[in-house]
N, C-alpha and C positions, 0 to 999 in steps of 0.2 A: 734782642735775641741772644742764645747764650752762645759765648764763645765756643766752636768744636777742636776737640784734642786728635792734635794728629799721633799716632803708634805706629811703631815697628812691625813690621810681618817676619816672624820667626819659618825657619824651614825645620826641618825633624832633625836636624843635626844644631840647632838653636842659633844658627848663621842666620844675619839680615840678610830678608830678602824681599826688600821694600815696606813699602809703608801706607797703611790707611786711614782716612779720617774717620774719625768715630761718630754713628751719628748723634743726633740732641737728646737724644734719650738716655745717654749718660751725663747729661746737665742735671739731670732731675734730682732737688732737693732727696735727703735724706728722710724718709718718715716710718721712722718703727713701729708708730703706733698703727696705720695702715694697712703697715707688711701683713703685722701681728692680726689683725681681723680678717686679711685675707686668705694669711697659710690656716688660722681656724675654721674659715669657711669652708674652705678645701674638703678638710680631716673630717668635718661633720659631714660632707655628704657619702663619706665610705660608711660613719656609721647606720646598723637595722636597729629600728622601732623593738623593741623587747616589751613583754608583758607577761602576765602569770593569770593563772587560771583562777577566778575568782573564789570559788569552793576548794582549793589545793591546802590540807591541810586539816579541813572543815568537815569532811564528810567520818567522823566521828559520833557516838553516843555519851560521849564525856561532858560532863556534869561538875561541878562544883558542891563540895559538902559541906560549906557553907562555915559558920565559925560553930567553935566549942569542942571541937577533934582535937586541938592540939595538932594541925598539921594547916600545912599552907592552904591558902583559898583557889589552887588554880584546880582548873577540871580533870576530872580523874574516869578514866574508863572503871566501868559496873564488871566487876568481876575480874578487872586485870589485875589484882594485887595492889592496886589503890597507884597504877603509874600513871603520872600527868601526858595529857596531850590537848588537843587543839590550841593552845597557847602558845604565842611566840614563847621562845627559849627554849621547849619541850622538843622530846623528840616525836620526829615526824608531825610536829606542829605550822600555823602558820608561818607568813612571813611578816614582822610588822609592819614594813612600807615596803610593799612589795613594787617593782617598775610598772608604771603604764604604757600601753603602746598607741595613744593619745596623747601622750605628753612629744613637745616640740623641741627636737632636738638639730634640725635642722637650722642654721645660723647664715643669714642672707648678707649681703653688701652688695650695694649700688654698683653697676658695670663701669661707672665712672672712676669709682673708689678701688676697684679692683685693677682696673688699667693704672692708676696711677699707682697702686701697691707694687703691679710686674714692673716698672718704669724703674719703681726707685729701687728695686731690688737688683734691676740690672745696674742699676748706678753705682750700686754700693759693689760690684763684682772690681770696678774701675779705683777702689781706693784702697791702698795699700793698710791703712790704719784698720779700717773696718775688717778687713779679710783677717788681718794678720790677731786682732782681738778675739776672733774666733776660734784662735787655739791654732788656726795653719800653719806649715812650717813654710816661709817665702823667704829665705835669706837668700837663697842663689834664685830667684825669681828678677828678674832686670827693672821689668818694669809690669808696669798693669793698667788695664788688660790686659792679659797674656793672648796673644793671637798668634796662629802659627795656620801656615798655604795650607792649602788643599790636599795638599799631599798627606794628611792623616787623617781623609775621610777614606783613601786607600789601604789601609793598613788591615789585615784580615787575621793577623796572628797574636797571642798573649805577648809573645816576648818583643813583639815589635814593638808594642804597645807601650812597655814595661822600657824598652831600650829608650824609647824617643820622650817618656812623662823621665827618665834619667837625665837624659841630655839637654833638656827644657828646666831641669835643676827643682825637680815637684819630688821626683825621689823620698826624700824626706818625709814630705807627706803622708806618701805611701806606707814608708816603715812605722812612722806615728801611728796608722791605722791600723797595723797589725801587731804592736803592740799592746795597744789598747783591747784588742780580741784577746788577747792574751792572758791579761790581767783579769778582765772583767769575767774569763773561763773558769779563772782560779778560784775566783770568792763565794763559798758557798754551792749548794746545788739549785739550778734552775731546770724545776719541776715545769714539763709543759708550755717551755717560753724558747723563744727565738734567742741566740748567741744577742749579746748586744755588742755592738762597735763603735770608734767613730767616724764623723763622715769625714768623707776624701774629695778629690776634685770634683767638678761635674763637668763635660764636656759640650759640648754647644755645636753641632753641624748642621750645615743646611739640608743633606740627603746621606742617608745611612746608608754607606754601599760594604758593609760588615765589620762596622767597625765596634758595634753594639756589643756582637758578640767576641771578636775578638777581647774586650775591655770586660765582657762580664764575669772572668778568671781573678781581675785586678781589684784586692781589697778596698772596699770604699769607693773604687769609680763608679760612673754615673756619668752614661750619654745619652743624650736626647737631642732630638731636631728642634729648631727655632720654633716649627708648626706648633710641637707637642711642650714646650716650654712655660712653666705656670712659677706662681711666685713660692711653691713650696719645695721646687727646684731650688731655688736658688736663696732660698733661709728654711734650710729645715729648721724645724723646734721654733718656729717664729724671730730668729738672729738673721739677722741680712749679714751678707757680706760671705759667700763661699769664695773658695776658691775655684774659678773658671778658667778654662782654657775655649775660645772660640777660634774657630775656623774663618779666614776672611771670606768667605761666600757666608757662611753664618752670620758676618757681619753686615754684608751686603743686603739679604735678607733680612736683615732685623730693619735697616734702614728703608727697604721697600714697604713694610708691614705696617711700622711704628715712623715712619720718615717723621712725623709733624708731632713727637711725644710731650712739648713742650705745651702744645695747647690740650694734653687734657686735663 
Protein backbone atom coordinates (compact mmCIF):
# COMPACT_ATOMS: atom_id res chain seq x y z
CA UNK A 1 0.00 0.00 0.00
CA UNK A 2 1.36 3.31 -0.84
CA UNK A 3 2.76 5.47 1.79
CA UNK A 4 0.16 8.74 2.48
CA UNK A 5 1.71 12.38 2.67
CA UNK A 6 0.66 14.27 5.47
CA UNK A 7 0.12 18.44 4.44
CA UNK A 8 -0.29 21.56 6.01
CA UNK A 9 -3.85 23.17 6.29
CA UNK A 10 -3.23 26.98 5.29
CA UNK A 11 -5.82 29.72 6.70
CA UNK A 12 -6.51 32.86 4.25
CA UNK A 13 -3.82 34.70 5.85
CA UNK A 14 -1.32 31.63 4.66
CA UNK A 15 -0.82 30.83 8.64
CA UNK A 16 -0.64 26.89 9.76
CA UNK A 17 -3.52 25.83 10.81
CA UNK A 18 -3.09 22.15 11.09
CA UNK A 19 -2.61 19.56 9.03
CA UNK A 20 -4.18 16.58 6.83
CA UNK A 21 -3.42 13.40 5.35
CA UNK A 22 -3.77 13.09 1.83
CA UNK A 23 -5.60 10.37 0.68
CA UNK A 24 -4.02 7.27 -1.83
CA UNK A 25 -5.20 8.95 -4.65
CA UNK A 26 -2.19 11.08 -4.79
CA UNK A 27 0.01 7.76 -4.84
CA UNK A 28 -1.24 7.34 -8.29
CA UNK A 29 1.49 6.89 -10.76
CA UNK A 30 1.97 9.53 -13.42
CA UNK A 31 0.37 8.62 -16.92
CA UNK A 32 0.11 11.21 -19.65
CA UNK A 33 -0.81 8.96 -22.01
CA UNK A 34 -4.25 8.26 -20.26
CA UNK A 35 -4.83 11.88 -19.14
CA UNK A 36 -4.35 12.62 -22.87
CA UNK A 37 -7.37 10.18 -24.20
CA UNK A 38 -9.38 11.21 -21.38
CA UNK A 39 -9.32 15.20 -21.61
CA UNK A 40 -9.98 14.08 -25.75
CA UNK A 41 -12.80 12.18 -24.75
CA UNK A 42 -14.19 14.94 -22.78
CA UNK A 43 -13.78 17.79 -25.80
CA UNK A 44 -15.36 15.12 -28.42
CA UNK A 45 -18.54 14.93 -26.62
CA UNK A 46 -19.05 18.95 -26.78
CA UNK A 47 -18.53 18.48 -30.31
CA UNK A 48 -22.26 18.28 -33.21
CA UNK A 49 -22.25 15.87 -36.19
CA UNK A 50 -21.97 18.44 -39.24
CA UNK A 51 -23.05 17.58 -42.72
CA UNK A 52 -23.87 19.27 -46.10
CA UNK A 53 -26.56 18.99 -48.30
CA UNK A 54 -25.83 16.47 -50.96
CA UNK A 55 -26.98 18.52 -54.18
CA UNK A 56 -25.37 22.12 -52.41
CA UNK A 57 -23.57 23.37 -55.17
CA UNK A 58 -25.17 20.87 -57.89
CA UNK A 59 -28.32 22.24 -58.83
CA UNK A 60 -26.84 23.96 -61.88
CA UNK A 61 -27.16 23.48 -65.92
CA UNK A 62 -23.39 23.78 -66.35
CA UNK A 63 -21.69 21.59 -68.82
CA UNK A 64 -18.36 21.01 -69.92
CA UNK A 65 -17.17 22.11 -73.68
CA UNK A 66 -15.25 19.68 -73.89
CA UNK A 67 -11.54 20.09 -75.64
CA UNK A 68 -10.61 22.24 -78.74
CA UNK A 69 -11.87 25.84 -77.25
CA UNK A 70 -8.71 26.69 -76.14
CA UNK A 71 -10.22 27.00 -72.68
CA UNK A 72 -10.35 24.83 -69.64
CA UNK A 73 -12.54 21.62 -69.32
CA UNK A 74 -14.51 22.53 -66.19
CA UNK A 75 -18.38 23.23 -66.66
CA UNK A 76 -19.67 26.42 -67.69
CA UNK A 77 -23.19 27.64 -67.46
CA UNK A 78 -25.16 28.00 -71.19
CA UNK A 79 -25.45 31.69 -71.56
CA UNK A 80 -23.50 32.98 -68.68
CA UNK A 81 -20.61 34.22 -70.51
CA UNK A 82 -18.91 31.02 -70.46
CA UNK A 83 -18.37 31.40 -66.11
CA UNK A 84 -17.27 27.97 -64.51
CA UNK A 85 -19.50 26.40 -61.89
CA UNK A 86 -20.52 23.21 -60.19
CA UNK A 87 -16.80 22.34 -59.80
CA UNK A 88 -15.08 22.54 -56.74
CA UNK A 89 -12.67 25.76 -56.84
CA UNK A 90 -15.67 27.70 -58.89
CA UNK A 91 -17.64 29.90 -57.50
CA UNK A 92 -20.72 28.85 -55.86
CA UNK A 93 -19.52 25.50 -56.77
CA UNK A 94 -19.23 22.16 -54.79
CA UNK A 95 -17.43 21.15 -51.82
CA UNK A 96 -14.81 18.44 -52.64
CA UNK A 97 -14.93 16.53 -49.35
CA UNK A 98 -17.65 17.90 -47.97
CA UNK A 99 -18.25 16.77 -43.68
CA UNK A 100 -20.57 13.87 -43.00
CA UNK A 101 -22.92 13.65 -40.29
CA UNK A 102 -22.29 9.82 -40.15
CA UNK A 103 -19.06 9.99 -39.72
CA UNK A 104 -17.74 9.06 -35.87
CA UNK A 105 -16.45 11.62 -34.11
CA UNK A 106 -17.38 10.77 -30.84
CA UNK A 107 -13.98 9.15 -29.00
CA UNK A 108 -14.98 6.47 -26.04
CA UNK A 109 -12.48 5.01 -23.11
CA UNK A 110 -13.13 2.52 -20.64
CA UNK A 111 -14.70 3.89 -17.22
CA UNK A 112 -11.75 2.16 -15.67
CA UNK A 113 -9.36 4.06 -17.93
CA UNK A 114 -11.05 7.22 -17.24
CA UNK A 115 -10.98 6.92 -13.30
CA UNK A 116 -7.58 6.19 -13.57
CA UNK A 117 -6.80 9.25 -15.86
CA UNK A 118 -8.96 11.79 -12.80
CA UNK A 119 -6.51 9.70 -10.27
CA UNK A 120 -3.34 10.50 -11.88
CA UNK A 121 -4.38 14.02 -12.74
CA UNK A 122 -5.12 14.72 -9.20
CA UNK A 123 -1.63 13.26 -8.53
CA UNK A 124 0.00 15.27 -10.65
CA UNK A 125 -1.77 18.63 -8.83
CA UNK A 126 0.60 17.00 -5.51
CA UNK A 127 4.15 17.52 -7.54
CA UNK A 128 5.78 20.46 -7.58
CA UNK A 129 7.98 19.68 -10.94
CA UNK A 130 4.91 18.70 -12.93
CA UNK A 131 2.80 21.99 -11.89
CA UNK A 132 5.64 24.14 -12.12
CA UNK A 133 6.57 22.70 -16.19
CA UNK A 134 3.37 23.94 -17.00
CA UNK A 135 4.49 27.49 -17.12
CA UNK A 136 2.86 28.29 -13.17
CA UNK A 137 4.43 30.68 -11.21
CA UNK A 138 4.95 28.70 -7.42
CA UNK A 139 8.10 30.33 -6.05
CA UNK A 140 6.22 31.57 -2.88
CA UNK A 141 4.01 28.35 -3.11
CA UNK A 142 5.47 26.42 0.43
CA UNK A 143 4.48 23.26 -0.45
CA UNK A 144 1.91 21.13 -2.60
CA UNK A 145 -0.85 20.43 -2.51
CA UNK A 146 -1.78 23.61 -1.60
CA UNK A 147 -4.78 23.28 0.86
CA UNK A 148 -6.08 26.06 2.81
CA UNK A 149 -9.64 25.59 5.85
CA UNK A 150 -12.88 26.11 4.96
CA UNK A 151 -12.90 29.41 5.41
CA UNK A 152 -12.51 30.29 1.52
CA UNK A 153 -15.49 28.41 0.65
CA UNK A 154 -16.88 31.69 2.55
CA UNK A 155 -15.60 34.26 0.64
CA UNK A 156 -18.23 35.99 -1.55
CA UNK A 157 -16.23 39.06 -2.90
CA UNK A 158 -13.57 39.45 -5.97
CA UNK A 159 -11.21 41.23 -3.85
CA UNK A 160 -11.36 38.82 -1.01
CA UNK A 161 -10.69 36.41 -3.42
CA UNK A 162 -7.82 38.33 -5.09
CA UNK A 163 -6.38 39.34 -1.14
CA UNK A 164 -6.29 35.61 0.10
CA UNK A 165 -4.78 33.76 -3.83
CA UNK A 166 -2.07 37.02 -2.69
CA UNK A 167 -1.46 35.95 0.57
CA UNK A 168 -1.21 32.09 -0.41
CA UNK A 169 1.73 33.66 -2.75
CA UNK A 170 -0.37 32.31 -6.26
CA UNK A 171 -0.35 36.18 -7.03
CA UNK A 172 1.95 35.77 -9.52
CA UNK A 173 0.04 33.53 -11.39
CA UNK A 174 -2.58 35.57 -11.58
CA UNK A 175 -0.50 38.57 -13.19
CA UNK A 176 1.08 35.75 -15.60
CA UNK A 177 -2.43 35.36 -16.75
CA UNK A 178 -3.16 38.81 -17.53
CA UNK A 179 -0.32 39.31 -19.03
CA UNK A 180 -0.56 36.76 -21.33
CA UNK A 181 -4.38 38.55 -22.28
CA UNK A 182 -2.54 41.06 -23.11
CA UNK A 183 0.03 40.12 -25.46
CA UNK A 184 -2.02 37.52 -27.25
CA UNK A 185 -4.73 41.06 -27.73
CA UNK A 186 -2.01 42.74 -29.53
CA UNK A 187 -1.01 40.34 -32.32
CA UNK A 188 -3.09 40.76 -35.12
CA UNK A 189 -6.83 40.88 -35.49
CA UNK A 190 -9.18 38.10 -34.30
CA UNK A 191 -12.06 37.94 -36.46
CA UNK A 192 -15.09 36.10 -34.68
CA UNK A 193 -12.75 34.32 -31.95
CA UNK A 194 -12.73 34.44 -28.19
CA UNK A 195 -9.72 36.64 -26.55
CA UNK A 196 -7.29 33.68 -25.84
CA UNK A 197 -5.43 33.52 -22.32
CA UNK A 198 -3.64 31.47 -20.03
CA UNK A 199 -4.76 29.12 -17.48
CA UNK A 200 -4.66 30.07 -13.81
CA UNK A 201 -5.26 28.18 -10.76
CA UNK A 202 -8.38 25.94 -10.44
CA UNK A 203 -9.86 25.72 -7.17
CA UNK A 204 -11.39 22.43 -5.64
CA UNK A 205 -14.40 22.95 -2.77
CA UNK A 206 -16.53 20.58 -1.53
CA UNK A 207 -19.93 22.88 -1.56
CA UNK A 208 -20.04 26.22 -3.42
CA UNK A 209 -21.54 28.77 -0.84
CA UNK A 210 -20.46 31.80 -3.54
CA UNK A 211 -17.35 31.47 -3.99
CA UNK A 212 -17.84 30.66 -7.82
CA UNK A 213 -18.95 33.75 -8.42
CA UNK A 214 -17.00 35.83 -6.41
CA UNK A 215 -13.73 34.17 -8.32
CA UNK A 216 -15.43 34.53 -11.80
CA UNK A 217 -13.94 38.41 -11.87
CA UNK A 218 -10.41 36.63 -11.26
CA UNK A 219 -8.27 36.10 -14.56
CA UNK A 220 -7.72 32.40 -15.30
CA UNK A 221 -9.53 31.14 -12.07
CA UNK A 222 -11.62 28.20 -12.09
CA UNK A 223 -13.75 26.68 -9.16
CA UNK A 224 -15.36 23.72 -9.10
CA UNK A 225 -16.85 21.17 -6.59
CA UNK A 226 -15.12 17.80 -5.96
CA UNK A 227 -18.83 16.25 -7.43
CA UNK A 228 -18.27 18.32 -10.79
CA UNK A 229 -14.52 17.70 -11.08
CA UNK A 230 -13.29 15.77 -14.37
CA UNK A 231 -9.68 15.27 -15.67
CA UNK A 232 -9.98 18.31 -18.20
CA UNK A 233 -10.10 20.34 -15.07
CA UNK A 234 -7.19 19.61 -13.94
CA UNK A 235 -4.86 19.19 -17.58
CA UNK A 236 -6.33 21.47 -19.83
CA UNK A 237 -4.81 21.02 -23.37
CA UNK A 238 -4.10 17.30 -22.28
CA UNK A 239 -0.86 18.55 -19.65
CA UNK A 240 -1.50 17.37 -16.12
CA UNK A 241 -0.22 19.09 -13.59
CA UNK A 242 -2.28 22.58 -12.82
CA UNK A 243 -2.03 24.44 -10.28
CA UNK A 244 -4.75 23.70 -7.40
CA UNK A 245 -5.71 24.92 -4.40
CA UNK A 246 -8.19 22.61 -2.39
CA UNK A 247 -10.23 23.20 0.43
CA UNK A 248 -9.70 20.39 3.39
CA UNK A 249 -13.43 19.26 3.22
CA UNK A 250 -12.48 19.06 -0.59
CA UNK A 251 -9.99 16.86 0.58
CA UNK A 252 -12.13 15.10 2.82
CA UNK A 253 -14.52 14.49 0.10
CA UNK A 254 -12.25 13.24 -2.32
CA UNK A 255 -11.21 10.73 0.17
CA UNK A 256 -14.84 9.53 0.90
CA UNK A 257 -15.60 9.30 -3.10
CA UNK A 258 -12.17 8.04 -4.26
CA UNK A 259 -10.97 6.43 -0.53
CA UNK A 260 -9.62 3.08 -2.32
CA UNK A 261 -7.90 4.94 -5.76
CA UNK A 262 -5.12 2.67 -5.50
CA UNK A 263 -7.20 -0.33 -6.61
CA UNK A 264 -8.33 0.98 -9.87
Amino acid sequence: MPEQKTVQILDLQAKSAGSITLPTIFSTPLRPDVIKRAVLAIQSSRLQPQGRDPMAGKRTTAESRGTGSAIARVPRLKGGGGRAAFAPSTVKGRQPHPPRAEKKILKSIPKKEAKLALFSAIAATAQKETVASRGHMIENVSDMPLVVNNDIEGLTTTKDVETTLANLGIIQDITRVRESRKVRAGKGKHRGRKMKQAVGPLIVVAENKGLVNAASNVPGVEVTTVANLNTEMLAPGTHPGRLTLWSSSAIQTLDKLYGKGESA
